[in-house]
C-alpha positions in Angstrom: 0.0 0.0 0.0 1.3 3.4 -0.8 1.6 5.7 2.1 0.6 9.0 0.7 2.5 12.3 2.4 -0.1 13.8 5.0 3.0 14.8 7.3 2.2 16.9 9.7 -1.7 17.3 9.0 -4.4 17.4 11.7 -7.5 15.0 11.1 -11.0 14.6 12.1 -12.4 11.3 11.4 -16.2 10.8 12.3 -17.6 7.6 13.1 -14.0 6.6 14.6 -15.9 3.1 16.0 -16.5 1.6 13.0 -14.7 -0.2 10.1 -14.3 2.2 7.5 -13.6 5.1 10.4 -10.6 2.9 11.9 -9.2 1.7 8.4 -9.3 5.5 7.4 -7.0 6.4 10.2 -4.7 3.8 9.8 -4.6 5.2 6.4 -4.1 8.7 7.5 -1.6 7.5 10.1 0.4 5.7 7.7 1.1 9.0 5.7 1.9 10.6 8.8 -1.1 12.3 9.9 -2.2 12.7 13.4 -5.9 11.6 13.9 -8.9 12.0 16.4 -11.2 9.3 16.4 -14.8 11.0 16.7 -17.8 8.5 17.8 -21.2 9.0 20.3 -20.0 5.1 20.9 -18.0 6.1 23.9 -17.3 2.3 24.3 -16.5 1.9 20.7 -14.5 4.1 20.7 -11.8 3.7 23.2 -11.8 0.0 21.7 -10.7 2.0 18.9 -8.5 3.9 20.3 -6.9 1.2 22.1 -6.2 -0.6 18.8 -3.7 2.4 17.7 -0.2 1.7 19.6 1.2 5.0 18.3 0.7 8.5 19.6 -0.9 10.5 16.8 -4.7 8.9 18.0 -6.6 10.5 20.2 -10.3 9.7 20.8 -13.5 12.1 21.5 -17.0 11.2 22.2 -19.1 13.3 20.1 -23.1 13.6 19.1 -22.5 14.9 15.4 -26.3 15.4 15.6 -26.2 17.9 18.2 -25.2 22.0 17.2 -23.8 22.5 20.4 -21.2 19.8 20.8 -20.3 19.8 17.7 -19.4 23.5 17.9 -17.4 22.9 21.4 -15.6 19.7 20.2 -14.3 21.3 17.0 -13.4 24.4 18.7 -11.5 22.3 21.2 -9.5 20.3 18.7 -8.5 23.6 17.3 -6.8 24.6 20.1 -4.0 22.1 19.2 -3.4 23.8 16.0 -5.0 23.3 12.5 -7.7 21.6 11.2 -6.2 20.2 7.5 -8.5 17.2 7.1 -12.0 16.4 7.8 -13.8 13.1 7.5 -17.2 12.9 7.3 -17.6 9.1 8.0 -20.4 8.8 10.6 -23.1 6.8 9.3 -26.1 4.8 10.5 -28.1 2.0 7.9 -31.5 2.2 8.7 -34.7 0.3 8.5 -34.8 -2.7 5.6 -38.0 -2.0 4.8 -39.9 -0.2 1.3 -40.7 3.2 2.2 -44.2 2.5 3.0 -43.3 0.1 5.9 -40.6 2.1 6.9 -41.2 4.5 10.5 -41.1 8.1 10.4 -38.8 8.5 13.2 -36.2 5.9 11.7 -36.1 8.0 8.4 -35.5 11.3 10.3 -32.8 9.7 12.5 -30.8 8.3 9.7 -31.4 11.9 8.0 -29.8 13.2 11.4 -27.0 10.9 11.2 -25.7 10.8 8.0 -26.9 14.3 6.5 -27.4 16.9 9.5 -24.4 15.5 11.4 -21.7 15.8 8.1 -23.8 19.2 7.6 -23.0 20.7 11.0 -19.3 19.2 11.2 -18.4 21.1 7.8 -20.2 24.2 8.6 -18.1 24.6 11.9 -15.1 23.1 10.2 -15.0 25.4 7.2 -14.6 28.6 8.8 -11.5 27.8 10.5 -10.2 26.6 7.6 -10.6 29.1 4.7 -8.8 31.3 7.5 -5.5 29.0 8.0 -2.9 29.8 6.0 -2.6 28.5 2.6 0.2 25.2 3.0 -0.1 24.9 -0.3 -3.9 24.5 0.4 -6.0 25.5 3.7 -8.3 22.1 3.7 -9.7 19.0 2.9 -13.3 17.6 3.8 -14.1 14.3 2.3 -17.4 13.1 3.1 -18.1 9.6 2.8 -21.5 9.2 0.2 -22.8 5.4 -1.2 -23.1 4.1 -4.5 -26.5 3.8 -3.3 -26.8 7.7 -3.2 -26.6 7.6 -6.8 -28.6 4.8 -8.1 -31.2 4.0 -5.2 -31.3 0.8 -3.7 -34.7 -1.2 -2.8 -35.6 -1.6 0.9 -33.5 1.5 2.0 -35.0 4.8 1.5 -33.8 7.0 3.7 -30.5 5.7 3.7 -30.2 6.0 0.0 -31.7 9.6 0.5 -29.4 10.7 2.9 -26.0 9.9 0.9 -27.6 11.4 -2.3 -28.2 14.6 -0.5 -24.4 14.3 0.7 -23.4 14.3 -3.2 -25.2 17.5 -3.3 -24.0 19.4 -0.1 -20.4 18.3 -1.2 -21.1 19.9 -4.5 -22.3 23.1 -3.2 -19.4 23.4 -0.4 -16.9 22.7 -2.9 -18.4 25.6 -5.2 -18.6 27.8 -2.1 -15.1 27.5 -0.9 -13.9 26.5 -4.5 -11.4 29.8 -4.0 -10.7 29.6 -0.8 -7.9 26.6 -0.8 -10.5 24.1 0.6 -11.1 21.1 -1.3 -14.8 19.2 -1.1 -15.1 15.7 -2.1 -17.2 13.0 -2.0 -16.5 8.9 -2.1 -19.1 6.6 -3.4 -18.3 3.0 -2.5 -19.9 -0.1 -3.4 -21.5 -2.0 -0.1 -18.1 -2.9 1.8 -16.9 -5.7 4.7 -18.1 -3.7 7.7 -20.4 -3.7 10.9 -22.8 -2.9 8.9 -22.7 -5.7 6.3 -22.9 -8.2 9.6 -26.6 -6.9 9.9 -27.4 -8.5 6.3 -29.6 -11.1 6.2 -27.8 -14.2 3.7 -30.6 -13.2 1.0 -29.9 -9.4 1.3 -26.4 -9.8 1.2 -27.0 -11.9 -2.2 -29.1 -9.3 -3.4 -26.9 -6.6 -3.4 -23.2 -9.0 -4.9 -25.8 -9.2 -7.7 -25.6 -6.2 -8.5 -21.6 -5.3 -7.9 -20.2 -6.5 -11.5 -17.2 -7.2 -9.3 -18.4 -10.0 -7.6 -17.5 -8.9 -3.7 -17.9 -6.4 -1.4 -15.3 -3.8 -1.4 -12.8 -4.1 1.5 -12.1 -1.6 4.1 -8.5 -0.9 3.2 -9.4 0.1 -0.5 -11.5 2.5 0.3 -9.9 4.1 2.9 -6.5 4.4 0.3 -8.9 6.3 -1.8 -9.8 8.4 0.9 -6.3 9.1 2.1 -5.0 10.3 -1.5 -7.7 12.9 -1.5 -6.9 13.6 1.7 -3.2 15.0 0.3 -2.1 18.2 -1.6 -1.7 16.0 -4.5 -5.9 16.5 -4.6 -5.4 19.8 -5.8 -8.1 20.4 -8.4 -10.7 18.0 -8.1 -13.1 20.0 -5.5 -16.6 18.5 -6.1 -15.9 15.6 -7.4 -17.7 12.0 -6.3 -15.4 9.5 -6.2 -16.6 6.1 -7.0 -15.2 2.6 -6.0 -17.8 0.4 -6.9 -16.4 -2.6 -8.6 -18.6 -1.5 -11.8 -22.0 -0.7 -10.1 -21.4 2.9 -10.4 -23.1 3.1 -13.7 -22.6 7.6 -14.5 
């Protein structure tokens, strides 16, 4: 695996509990990043935590739902110095259900989760970066979207919902701070060998290899080597863009 040159940057990685927030750090780490594991799984999370030998990993429990911690918690990592990389990882699945069996309160907490929390970590991110110095750039915020937010996917509506409207809210930060030395992107994987594939039942897991020309779930560690290049100065120029790693699904 390359190590990609993040030496010396500052990370935020939400959802720092699960699979794809621990294989994103050991990405980070290996480029020579220090990270900060963010979860509301305080348990999780220092089992996290406790997985990293080295120094650059530090843990916080954070609600990403919530205005007001999110405000003090990013405010208190910035006290340490910059803020170079932010990644918007935290994610819940959801109800398996068609959207008419599906409860109200489900779709608005999955909403919560993966939309509103990414939504208020970048909007008290982005200030404090747009004014750090330019190093060459000021920032990067990758926020982690689905194939599923391009294409749909039966029996999960809101989840599907949610990581579409995270394409768009990555597109319209990345035009807003397009200028400012900030760089937006967005990652579109195919479903991948996390906690959350262990809540598939044998036929939905089926269902949805069908449809990966590929054959297999993506692993952890590829997507998080994607995430970790466009977490470098090397992503210079592609603000806005949706990265897919789909084993063929992606299909525009």
């Amino acid at each position: 695996m390359n190590a990609y040159d993040l030496g010396g940057k500052r990370a935020i990685v939400t959802g720092g509990a699960g699979g794809f927030g621990i294989g994103i750090a050991q990405a980070l780490l290996a480029g020579g990043a220090t990270v900060e594991l963010w979860d509301v799984n305080g348990d999780g999370l220092q089992a996290a935590r406790a997985a990293f030998a080295g120094a650059r990993v530090a843990a916080r429990v954070v609600d990403i739902t919530r205005e007001q911690e999110v405000e003090e918690a990013v405010a208190a990592f910035a006290t340490g110095g910059r803020i170079d990389i932010l990644v918007n990882n935290a994610g819940v699945l959801g109800e398996v259900r068609p959207v008419w069996e599906t409860s109200p309160a489900d779709f608005r907490r999955v909403l919560e989760v993966n939309l509103v929390g990414a939504y208020l970590m970048a909007r008290a991110v982005t200030p404090r970066m747009r004014g750090q110095d330019a190093a060459p750039l000021r920032g990067h915020i990758v926020n982690m979207s689905s194939i599923q937010g391009k294409e749909g996917m039966p029996m999960a509506g809101a989840y599907a919902a949610s990581k579409a409207a995270l394409i768009a809210l990555t597109k319209t930060l990345a035009k807003e701070t397009a200028r400012d030395g900030v760089v937006v992107t967005a990652v579109t994987p195919a479903a991948a060998e996390t906690a959350m594939a262990k809540l598939l039942t044998p036929e939905r897991r089926a269902e949805i290899e069908g449809r990966i020309p590929a054959g297999r779930f993506v692993a952890v560690d590829e997507v998080a080597r994607l995430v970790a290049w466009l977490c470098t100065d090397d992503c210079s120029f592609s603000t806005g863009g949706v990265f897919d790693i789909s084993g063929g699904r992606a299909s525009y």
